[in-house]
PDB file of N, CA, C and O in Angstrom:
ATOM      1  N   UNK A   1    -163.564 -55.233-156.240  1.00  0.00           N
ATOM      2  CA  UNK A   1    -163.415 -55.712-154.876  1.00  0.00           C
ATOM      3  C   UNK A   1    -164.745 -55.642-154.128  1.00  0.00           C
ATOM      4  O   UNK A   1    -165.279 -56.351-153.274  1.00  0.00           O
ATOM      5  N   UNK A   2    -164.991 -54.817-154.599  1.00  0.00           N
ATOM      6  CA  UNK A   2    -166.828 -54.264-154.088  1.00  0.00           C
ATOM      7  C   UNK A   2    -167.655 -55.862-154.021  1.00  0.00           C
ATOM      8  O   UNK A   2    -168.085 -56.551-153.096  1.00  0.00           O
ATOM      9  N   UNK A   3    -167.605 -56.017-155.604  1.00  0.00           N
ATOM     10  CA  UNK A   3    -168.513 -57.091-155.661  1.00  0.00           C
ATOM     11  C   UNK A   3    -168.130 -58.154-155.080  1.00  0.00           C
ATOM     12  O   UNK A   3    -169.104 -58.794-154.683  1.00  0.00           O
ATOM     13  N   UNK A   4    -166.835 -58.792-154.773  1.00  0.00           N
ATOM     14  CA  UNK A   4    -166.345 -59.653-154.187  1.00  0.00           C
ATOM     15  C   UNK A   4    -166.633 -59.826-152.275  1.00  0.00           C
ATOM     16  O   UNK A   4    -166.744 -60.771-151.494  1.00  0.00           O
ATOM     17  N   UNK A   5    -166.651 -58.792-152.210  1.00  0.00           N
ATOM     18  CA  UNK A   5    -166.705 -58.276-150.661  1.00  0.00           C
ATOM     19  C   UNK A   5    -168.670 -58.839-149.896  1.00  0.00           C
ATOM     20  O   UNK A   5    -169.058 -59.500-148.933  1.00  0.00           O
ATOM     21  N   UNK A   6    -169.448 -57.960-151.223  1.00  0.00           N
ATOM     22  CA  UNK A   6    -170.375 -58.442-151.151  1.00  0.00           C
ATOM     23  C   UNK A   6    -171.120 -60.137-151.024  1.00  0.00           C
ATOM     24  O   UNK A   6    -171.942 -60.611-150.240  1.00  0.00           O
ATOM     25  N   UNK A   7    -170.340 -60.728-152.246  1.00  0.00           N
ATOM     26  CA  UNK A   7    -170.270 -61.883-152.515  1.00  0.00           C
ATOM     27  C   UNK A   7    -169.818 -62.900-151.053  1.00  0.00           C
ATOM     28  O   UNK A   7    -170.634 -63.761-150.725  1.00  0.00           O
ATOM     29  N   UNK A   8    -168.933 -62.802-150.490  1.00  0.00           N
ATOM     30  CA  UNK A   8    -168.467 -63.496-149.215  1.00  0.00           C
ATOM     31  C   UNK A   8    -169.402 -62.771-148.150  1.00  0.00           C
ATOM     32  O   UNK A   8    -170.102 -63.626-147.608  1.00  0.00           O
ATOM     33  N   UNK A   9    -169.627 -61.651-147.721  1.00  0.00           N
ATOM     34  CA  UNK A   9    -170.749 -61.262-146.940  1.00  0.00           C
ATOM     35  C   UNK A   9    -172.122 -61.960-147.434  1.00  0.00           C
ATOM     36  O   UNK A   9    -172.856 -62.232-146.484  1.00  0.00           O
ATOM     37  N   UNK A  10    -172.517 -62.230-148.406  1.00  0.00           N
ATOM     38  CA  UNK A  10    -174.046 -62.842-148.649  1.00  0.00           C
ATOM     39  C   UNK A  10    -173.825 -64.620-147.985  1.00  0.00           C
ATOM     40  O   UNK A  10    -174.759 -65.289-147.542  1.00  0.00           O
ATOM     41  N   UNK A  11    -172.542 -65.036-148.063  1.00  0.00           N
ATOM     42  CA  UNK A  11    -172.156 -66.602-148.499  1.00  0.00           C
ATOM     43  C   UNK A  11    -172.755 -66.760-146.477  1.00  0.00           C
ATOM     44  O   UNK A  11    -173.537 -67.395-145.769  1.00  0.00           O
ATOM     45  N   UNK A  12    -171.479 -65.450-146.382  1.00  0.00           N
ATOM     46  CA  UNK A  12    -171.214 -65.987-144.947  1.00  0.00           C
ATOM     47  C   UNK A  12    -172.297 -64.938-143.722  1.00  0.00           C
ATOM     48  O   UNK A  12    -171.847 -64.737-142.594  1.00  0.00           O
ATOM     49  N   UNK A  13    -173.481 -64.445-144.066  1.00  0.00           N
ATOM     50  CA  UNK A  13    -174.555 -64.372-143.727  1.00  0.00           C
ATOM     51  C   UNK A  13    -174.013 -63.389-142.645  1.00  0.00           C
ATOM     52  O   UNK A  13    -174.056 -63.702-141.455  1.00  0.00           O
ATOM     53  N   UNK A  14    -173.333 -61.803-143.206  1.00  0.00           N
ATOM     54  CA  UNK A  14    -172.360 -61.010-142.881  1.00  0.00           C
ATOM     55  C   UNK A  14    -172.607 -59.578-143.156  1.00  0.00           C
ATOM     56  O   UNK A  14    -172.867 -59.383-144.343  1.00  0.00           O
ATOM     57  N   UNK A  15    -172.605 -58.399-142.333  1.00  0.00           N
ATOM     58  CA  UNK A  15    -172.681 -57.156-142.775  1.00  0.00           C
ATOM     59  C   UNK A  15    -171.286 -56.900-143.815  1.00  0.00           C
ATOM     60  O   UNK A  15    -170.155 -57.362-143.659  1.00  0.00           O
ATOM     61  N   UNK A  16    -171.768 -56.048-144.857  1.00  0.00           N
ATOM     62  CA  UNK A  16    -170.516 -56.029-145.842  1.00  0.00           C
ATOM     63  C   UNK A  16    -169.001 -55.350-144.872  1.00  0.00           C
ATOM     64  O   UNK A  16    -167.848 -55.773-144.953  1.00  0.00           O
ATOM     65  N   UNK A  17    -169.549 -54.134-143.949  1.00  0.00           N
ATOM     66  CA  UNK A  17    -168.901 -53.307-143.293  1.00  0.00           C
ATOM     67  C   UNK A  17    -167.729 -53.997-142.863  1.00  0.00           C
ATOM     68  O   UNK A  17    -166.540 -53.676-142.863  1.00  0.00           O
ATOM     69  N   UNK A  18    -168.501 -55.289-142.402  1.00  0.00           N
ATOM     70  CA  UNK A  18    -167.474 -56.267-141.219  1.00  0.00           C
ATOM     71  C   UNK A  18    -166.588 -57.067-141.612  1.00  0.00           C
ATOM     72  O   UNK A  18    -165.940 -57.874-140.946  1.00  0.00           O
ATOM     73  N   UNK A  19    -166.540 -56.771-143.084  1.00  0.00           N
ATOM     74  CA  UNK A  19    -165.569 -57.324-143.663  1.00  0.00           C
ATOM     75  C   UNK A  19    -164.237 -56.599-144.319  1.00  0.00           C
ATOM     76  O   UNK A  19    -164.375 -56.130-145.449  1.00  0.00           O
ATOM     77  N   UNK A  20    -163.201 -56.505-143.794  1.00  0.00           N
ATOM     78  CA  UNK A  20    -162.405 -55.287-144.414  1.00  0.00           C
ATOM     79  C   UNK A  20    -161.231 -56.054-145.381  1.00  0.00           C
ATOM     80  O   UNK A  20    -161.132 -57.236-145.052  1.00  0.00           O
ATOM     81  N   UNK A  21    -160.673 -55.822-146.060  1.00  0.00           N
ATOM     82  CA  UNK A  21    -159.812 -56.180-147.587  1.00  0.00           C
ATOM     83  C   UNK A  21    -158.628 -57.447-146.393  1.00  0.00           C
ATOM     84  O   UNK A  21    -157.922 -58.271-146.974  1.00  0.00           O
ATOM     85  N   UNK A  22    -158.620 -57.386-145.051  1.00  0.00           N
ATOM     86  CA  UNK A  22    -157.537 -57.734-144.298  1.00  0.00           C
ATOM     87  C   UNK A  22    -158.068 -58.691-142.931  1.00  0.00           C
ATOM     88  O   UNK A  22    -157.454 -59.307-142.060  1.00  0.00           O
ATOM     89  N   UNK A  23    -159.708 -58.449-143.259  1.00  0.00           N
ATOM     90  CA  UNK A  23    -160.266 -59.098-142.474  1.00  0.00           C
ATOM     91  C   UNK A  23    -160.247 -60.464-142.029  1.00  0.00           C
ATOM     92  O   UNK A  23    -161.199 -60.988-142.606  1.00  0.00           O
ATOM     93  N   UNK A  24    -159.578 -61.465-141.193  1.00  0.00           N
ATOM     94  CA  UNK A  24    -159.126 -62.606-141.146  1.00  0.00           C
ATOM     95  C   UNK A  24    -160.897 -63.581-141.102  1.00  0.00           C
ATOM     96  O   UNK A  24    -161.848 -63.322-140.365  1.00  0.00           O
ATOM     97  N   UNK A  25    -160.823 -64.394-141.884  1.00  0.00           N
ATOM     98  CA  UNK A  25    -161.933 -65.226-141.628  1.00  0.00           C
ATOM     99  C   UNK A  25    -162.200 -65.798-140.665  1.00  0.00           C
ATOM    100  O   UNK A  25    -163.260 -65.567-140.085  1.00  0.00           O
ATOM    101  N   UNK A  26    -161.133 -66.899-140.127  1.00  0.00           N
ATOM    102  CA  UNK A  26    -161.073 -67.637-138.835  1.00  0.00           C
ATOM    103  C   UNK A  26    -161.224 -67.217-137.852  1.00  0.00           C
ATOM    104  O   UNK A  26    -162.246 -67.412-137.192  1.00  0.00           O
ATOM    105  N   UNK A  27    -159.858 -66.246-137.331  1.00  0.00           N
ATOM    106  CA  UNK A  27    -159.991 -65.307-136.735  1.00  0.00           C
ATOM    107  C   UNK A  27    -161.068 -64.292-135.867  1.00  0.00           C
ATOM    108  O   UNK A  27    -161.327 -64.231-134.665  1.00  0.00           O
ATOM    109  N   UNK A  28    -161.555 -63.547-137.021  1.00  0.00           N
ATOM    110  CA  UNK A  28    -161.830 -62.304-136.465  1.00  0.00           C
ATOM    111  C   UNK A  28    -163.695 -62.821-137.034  1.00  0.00           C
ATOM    112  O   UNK A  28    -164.673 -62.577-136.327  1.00  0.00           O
ATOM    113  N   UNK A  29    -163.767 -63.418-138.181  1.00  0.00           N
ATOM    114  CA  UNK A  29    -165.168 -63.732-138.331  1.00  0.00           C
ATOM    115  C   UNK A  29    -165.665 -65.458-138.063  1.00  0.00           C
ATOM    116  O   UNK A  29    -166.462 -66.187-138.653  1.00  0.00           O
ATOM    117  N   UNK A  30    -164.976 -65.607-137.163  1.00  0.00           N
ATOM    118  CA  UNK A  30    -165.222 -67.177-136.853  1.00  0.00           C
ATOM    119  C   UNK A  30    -166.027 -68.321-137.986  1.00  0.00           C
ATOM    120  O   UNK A  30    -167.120 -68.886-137.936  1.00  0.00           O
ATOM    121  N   UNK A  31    -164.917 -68.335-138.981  1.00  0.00           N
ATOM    122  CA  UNK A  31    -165.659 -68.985-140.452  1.00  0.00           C
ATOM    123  C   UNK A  31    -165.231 -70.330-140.297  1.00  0.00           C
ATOM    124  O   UNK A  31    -164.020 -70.538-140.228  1.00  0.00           O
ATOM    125  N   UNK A  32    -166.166 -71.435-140.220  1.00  0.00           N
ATOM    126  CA  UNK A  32    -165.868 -72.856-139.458  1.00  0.00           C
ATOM    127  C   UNK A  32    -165.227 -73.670-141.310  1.00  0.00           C
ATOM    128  O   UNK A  32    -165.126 -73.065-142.377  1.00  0.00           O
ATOM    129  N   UNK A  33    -164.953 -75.014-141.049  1.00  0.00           N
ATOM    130  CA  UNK A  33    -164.757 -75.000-142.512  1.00  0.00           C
ATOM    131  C   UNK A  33    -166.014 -75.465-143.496  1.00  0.00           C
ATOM    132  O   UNK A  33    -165.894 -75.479-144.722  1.00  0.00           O
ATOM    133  N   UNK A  34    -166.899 -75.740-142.993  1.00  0.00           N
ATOM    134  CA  UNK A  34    -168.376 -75.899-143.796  1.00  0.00           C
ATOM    135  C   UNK A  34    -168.576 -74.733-144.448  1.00  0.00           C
ATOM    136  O   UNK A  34    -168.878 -74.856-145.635  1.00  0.00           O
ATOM    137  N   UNK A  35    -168.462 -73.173-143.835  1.00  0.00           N
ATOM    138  CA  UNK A  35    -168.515 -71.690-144.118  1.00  0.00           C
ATOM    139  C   UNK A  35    -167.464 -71.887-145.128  1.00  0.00           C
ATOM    140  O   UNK A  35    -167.707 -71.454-146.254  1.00  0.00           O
ATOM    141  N   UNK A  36    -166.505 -72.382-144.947  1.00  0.00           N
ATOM    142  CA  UNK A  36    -165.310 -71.559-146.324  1.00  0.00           C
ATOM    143  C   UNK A  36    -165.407 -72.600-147.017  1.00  0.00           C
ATOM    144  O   UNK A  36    -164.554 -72.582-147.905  1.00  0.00           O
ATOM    145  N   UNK A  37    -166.365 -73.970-147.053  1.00  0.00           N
ATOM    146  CA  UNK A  37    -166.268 -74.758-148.537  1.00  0.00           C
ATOM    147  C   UNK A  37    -167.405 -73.881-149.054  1.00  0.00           C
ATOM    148  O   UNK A  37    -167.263 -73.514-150.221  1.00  0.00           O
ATOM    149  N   UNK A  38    -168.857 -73.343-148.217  1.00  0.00           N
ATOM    150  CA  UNK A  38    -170.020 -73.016-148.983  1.00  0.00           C
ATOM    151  C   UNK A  38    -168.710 -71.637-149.998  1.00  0.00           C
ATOM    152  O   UNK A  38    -168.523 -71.601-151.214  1.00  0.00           O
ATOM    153  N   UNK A  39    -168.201 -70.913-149.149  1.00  0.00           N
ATOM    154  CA  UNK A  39    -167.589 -69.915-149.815  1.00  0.00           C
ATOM    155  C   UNK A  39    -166.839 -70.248-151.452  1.00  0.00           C
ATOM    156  O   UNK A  39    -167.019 -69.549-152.450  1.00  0.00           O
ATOM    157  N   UNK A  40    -165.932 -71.567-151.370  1.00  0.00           N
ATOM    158  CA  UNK A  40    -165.664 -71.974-152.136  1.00  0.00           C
ATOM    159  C   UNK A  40    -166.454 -71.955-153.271  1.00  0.00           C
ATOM    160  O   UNK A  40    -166.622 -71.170-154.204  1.00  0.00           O
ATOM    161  N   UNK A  41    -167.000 -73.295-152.859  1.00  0.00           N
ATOM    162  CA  UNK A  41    -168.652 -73.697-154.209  1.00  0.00           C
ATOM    163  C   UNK A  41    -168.693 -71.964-154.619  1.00  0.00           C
ATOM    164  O   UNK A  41    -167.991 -71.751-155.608  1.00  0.00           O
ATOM    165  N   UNK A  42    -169.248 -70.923-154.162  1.00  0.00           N
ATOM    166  CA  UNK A  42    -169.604 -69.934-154.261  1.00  0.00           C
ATOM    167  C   UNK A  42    -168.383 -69.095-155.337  1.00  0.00           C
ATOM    168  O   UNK A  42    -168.522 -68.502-156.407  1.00  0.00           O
ATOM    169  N   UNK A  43    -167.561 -69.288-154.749  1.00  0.00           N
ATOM    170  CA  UNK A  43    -166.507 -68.744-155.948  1.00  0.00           C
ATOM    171  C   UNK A  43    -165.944 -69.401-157.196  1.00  0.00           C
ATOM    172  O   UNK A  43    -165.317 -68.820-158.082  1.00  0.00           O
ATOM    173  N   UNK A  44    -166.256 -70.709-157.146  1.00  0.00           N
ATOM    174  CA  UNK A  44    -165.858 -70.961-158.664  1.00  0.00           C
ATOM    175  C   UNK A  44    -167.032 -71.095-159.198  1.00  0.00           C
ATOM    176  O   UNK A  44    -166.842 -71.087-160.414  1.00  0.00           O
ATOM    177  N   UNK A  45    -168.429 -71.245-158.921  1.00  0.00           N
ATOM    178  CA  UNK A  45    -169.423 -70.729-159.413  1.00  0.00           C
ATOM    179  C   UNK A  45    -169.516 -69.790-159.910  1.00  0.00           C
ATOM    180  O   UNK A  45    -169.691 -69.733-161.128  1.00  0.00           O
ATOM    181  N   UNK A  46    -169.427 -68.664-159.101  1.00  0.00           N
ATOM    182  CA  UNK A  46    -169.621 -66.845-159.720  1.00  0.00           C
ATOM    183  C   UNK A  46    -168.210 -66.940-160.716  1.00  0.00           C
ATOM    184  O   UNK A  46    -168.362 -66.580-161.883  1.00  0.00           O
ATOM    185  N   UNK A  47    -167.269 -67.266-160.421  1.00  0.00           N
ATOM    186  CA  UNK A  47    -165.933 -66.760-161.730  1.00  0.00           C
ATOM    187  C   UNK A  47    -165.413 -68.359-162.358  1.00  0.00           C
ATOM    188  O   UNK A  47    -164.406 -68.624-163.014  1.00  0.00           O
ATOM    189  N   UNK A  48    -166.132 -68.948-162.044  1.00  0.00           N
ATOM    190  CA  UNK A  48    -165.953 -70.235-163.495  1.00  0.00           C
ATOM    191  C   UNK A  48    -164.384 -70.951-162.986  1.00  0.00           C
ATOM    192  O   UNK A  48    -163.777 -71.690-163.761  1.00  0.00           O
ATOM    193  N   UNK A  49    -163.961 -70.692-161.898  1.00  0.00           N
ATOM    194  CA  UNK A  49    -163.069 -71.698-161.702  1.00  0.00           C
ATOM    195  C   UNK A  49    -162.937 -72.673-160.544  1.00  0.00           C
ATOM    196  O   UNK A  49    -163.750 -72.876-159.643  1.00  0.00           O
ATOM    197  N   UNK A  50    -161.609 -73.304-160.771  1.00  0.00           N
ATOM    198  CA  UNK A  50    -161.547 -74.692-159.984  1.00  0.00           C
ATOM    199  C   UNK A  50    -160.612 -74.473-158.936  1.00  0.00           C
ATOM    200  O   UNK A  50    -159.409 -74.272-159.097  1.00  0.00           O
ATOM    201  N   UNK A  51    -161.257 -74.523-157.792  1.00  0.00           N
ATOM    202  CA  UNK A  51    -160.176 -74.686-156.896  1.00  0.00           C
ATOM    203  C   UNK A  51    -160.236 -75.639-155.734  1.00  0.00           C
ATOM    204  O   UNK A  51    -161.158 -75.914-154.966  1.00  0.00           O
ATOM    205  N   UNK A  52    -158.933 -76.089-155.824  1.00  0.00           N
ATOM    206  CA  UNK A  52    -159.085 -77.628-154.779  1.00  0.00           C
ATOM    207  C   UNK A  52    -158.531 -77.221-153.178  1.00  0.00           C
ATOM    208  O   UNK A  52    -158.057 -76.092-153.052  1.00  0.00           O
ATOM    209  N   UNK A  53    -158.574 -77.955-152.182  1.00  0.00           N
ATOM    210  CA  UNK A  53    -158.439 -78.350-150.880  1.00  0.00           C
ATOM    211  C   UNK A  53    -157.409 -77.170-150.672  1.00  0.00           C
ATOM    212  O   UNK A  53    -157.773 -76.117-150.148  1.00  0.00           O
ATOM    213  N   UNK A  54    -156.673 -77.288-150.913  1.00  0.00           N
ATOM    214  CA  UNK A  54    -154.978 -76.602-150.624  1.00  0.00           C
ATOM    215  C   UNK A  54    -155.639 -75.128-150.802  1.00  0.00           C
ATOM    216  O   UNK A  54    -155.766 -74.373-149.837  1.00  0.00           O
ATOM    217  N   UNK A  55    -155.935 -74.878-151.754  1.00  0.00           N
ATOM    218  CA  UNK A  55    -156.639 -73.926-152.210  1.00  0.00           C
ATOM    219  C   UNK A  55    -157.326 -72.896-150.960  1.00  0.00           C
ATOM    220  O   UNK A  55    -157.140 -71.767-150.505  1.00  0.00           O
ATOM    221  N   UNK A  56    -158.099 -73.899-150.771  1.00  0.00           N
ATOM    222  CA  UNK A  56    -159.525 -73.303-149.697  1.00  0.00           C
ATOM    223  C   UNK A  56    -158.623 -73.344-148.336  1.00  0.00           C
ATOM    224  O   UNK A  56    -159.323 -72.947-147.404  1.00  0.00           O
ATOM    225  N   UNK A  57    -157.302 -73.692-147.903  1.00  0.00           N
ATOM    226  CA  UNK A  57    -156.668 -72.991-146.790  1.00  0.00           C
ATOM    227  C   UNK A  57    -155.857 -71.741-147.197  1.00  0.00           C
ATOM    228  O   UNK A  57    -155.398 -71.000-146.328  1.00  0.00           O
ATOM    229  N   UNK A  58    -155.717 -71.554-148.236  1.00  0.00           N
ATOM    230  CA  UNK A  58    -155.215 -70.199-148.269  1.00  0.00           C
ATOM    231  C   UNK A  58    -155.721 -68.212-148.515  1.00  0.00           C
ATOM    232  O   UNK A  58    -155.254 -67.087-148.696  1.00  0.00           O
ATOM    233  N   UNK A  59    -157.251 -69.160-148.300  1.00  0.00           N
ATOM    234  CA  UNK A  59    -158.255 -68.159-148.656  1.00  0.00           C
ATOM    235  C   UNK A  59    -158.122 -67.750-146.817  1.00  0.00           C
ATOM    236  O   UNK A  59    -158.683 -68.502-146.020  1.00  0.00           O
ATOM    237  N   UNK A  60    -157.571 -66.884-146.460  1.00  0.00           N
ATOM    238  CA  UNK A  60    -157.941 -66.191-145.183  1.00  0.00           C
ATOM    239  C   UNK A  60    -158.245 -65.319-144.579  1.00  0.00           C
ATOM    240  O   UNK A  60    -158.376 -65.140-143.368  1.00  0.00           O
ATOM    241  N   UNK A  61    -158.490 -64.164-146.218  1.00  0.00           N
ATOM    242  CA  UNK A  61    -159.059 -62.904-145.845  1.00  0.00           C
ATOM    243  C   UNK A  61    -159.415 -62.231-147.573  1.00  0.00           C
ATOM    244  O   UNK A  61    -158.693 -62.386-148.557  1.00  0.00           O
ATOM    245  N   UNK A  62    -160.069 -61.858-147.542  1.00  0.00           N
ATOM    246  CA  UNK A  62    -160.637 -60.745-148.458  1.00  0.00           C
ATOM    247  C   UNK A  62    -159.236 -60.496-149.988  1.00  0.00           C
ATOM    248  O   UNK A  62    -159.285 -60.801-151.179  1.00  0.00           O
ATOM    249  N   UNK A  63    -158.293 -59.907-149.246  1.00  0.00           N
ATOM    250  CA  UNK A  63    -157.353 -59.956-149.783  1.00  0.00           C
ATOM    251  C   UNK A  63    -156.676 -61.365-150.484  1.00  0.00           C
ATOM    252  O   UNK A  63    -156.093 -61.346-151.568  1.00  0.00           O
ATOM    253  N   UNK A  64    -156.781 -62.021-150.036  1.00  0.00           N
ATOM    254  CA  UNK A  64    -156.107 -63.678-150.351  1.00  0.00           C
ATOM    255  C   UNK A  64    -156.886 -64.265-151.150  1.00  0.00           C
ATOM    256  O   UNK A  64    -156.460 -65.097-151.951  1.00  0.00           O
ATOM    257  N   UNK A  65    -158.552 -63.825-151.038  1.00  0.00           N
ATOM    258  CA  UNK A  65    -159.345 -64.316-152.810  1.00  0.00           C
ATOM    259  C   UNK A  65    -159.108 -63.818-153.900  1.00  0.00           C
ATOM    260  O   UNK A  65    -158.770 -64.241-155.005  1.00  0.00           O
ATOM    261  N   UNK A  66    -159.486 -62.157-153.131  1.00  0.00           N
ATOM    262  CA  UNK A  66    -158.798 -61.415-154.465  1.00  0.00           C
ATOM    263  C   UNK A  66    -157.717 -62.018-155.470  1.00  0.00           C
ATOM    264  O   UNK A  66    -157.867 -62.144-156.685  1.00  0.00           O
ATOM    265  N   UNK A  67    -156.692 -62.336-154.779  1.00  0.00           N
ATOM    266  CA  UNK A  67    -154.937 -62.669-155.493  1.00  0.00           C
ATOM    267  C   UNK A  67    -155.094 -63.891-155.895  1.00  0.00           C
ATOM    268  O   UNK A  67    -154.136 -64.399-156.477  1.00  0.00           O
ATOM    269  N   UNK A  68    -156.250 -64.643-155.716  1.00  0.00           N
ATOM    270  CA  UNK A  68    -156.409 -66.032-155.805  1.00  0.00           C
ATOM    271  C   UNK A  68    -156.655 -65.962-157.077  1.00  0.00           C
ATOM    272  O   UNK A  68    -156.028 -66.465-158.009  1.00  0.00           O
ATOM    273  N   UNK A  69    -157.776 -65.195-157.085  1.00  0.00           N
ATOM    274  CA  UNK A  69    -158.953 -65.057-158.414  1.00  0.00           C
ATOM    275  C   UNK A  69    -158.350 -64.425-159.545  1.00  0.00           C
ATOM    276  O   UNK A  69    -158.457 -64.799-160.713  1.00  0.00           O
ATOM    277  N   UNK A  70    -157.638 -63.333-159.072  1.00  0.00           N
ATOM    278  CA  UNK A  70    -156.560 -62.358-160.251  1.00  0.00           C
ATOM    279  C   UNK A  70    -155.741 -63.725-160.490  1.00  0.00           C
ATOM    280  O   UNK A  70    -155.933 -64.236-161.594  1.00  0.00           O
ATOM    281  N   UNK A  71    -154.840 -64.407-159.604  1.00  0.00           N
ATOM    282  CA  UNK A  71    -153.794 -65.164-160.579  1.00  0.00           C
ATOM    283  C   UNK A  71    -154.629 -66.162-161.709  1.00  0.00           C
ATOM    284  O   UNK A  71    -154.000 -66.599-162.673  1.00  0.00           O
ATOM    285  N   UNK A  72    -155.694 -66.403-161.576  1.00  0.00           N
ATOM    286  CA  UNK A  72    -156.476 -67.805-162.230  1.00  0.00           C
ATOM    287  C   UNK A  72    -157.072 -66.572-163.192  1.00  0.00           C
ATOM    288  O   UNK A  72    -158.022 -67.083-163.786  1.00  0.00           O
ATOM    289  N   UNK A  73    -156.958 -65.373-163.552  1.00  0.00           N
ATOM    290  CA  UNK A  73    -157.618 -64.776-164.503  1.00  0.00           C
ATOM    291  C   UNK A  73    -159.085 -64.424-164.433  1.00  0.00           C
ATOM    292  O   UNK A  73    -159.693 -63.807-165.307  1.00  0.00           O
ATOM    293  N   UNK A  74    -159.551 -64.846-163.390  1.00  0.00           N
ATOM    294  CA  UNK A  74    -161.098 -64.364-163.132  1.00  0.00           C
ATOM    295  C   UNK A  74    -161.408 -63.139-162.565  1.00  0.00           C
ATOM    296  O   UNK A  74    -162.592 -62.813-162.479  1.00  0.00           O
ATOM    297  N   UNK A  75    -160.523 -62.405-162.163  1.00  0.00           N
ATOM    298  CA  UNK A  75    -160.829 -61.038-162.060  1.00  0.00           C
ATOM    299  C   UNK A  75    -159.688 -60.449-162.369  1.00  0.00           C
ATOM    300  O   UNK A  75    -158.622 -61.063-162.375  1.00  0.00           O
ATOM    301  N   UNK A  76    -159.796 -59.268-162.639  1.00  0.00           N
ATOM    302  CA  UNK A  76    -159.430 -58.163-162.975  1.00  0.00           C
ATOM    303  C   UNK A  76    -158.564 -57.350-161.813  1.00  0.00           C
ATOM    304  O   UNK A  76    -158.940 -57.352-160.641  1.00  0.00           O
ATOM    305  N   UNK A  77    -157.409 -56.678-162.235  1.00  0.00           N
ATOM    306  CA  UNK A  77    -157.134 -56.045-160.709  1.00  0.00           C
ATOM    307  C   UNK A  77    -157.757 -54.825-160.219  1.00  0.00           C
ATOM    308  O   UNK A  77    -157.509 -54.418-159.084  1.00  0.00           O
TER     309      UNK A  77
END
């Protein structure tokens, strides 16, 4: 989760701190949707998978990549 946490803090030009496992993107870190496609590109890059449109609205916090990435087999729990 560490590295993941890191990973969206580098994307989205973010102290790691300010990001907590529940942290809402929209919300609480005002992530426009240009921010959560770079995020995208960024995650099936680093773990080798594909994820489309539908996809990238359900990413809304820390937690919700995680479960994204575990169901597609790219990480580990």
């Amino acid at each position: 989760m560490d590295e993941l946490r890191k990973l969206v803090a580098d994307v989205l030009d973010r102290d790691e701190a300010s990001i907590g496992y529940e942290t809402h993107f929209l919300n609480e870190l005002q992530v426009d949707s240009l921010m959560a496609l770079e995020v995208l590109v960024t995650l099936e890059r680093r773990y080798q998978v594909k994820l489309g449109e539908d996809e990238l609205k359900q990413l809304t916090c820390l937690r919700s990549v995680h479960e994204l990435l575990r169901a597609r087999g790219a990480m580990a729990d």
